[in-house]
N, C-alpha and C positions, 0 to 999 in steps of 0.2 A: 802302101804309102808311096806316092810320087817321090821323085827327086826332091822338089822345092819343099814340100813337108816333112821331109827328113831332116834335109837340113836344117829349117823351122827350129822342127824337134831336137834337132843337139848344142842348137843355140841357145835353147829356151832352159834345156837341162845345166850350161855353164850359170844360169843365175842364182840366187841365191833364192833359200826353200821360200822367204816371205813372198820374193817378186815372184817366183813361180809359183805360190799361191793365188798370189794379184791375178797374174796371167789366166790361169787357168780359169777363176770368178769372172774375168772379164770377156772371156772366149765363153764361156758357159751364159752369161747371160745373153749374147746374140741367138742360142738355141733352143730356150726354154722363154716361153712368153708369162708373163708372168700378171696372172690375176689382181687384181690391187684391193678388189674387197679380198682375197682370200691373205694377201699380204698383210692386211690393216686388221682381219682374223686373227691373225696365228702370232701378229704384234701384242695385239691384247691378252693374251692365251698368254704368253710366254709373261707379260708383266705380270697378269694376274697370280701364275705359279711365284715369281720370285717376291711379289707380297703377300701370298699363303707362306713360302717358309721363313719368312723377316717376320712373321707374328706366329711362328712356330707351327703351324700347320702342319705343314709338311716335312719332312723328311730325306735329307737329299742321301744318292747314293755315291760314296766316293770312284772318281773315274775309271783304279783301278781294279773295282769290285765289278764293275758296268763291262769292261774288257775282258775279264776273265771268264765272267760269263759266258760273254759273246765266242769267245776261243772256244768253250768246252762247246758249242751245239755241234 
């Protein structure tokens, strides 16, 4: 890291976790290009799962059963 990026970077780290969420989405979308049919995709996908489990379909798994998992591999 240069000078000017560090600094950046201990700037970015005084804010708070929301804006340095913001930040980081916003600095991340100048480097990923972003398909729009695979966006308008994965739109659909995700509404259609959350009216699969609003008519009981599905089955959701709570976040910290999904993390715990992920810990043990």
């Amino acid at each position: 890291m240069n000078v000017k990026t560090k600094a950046l970077s201990e700037e970015a780290r005084k804010l708070s976790p929301e804006d340095r969420i913001a930040l980081i989405e916003d600095l991340q979308r100048t480097l990923v290009t972003v398909d729009p049919k695979i966006e308008r995709a994965w739109a659909e996908e995700a509404r259609s799962r959350l009216d699969a489990y609003r008519r009981g379909e599905l089955e959701a798994i709570p976040f910290e059963e999904v993390i715990a998992s992920l810990m043990k591999r």
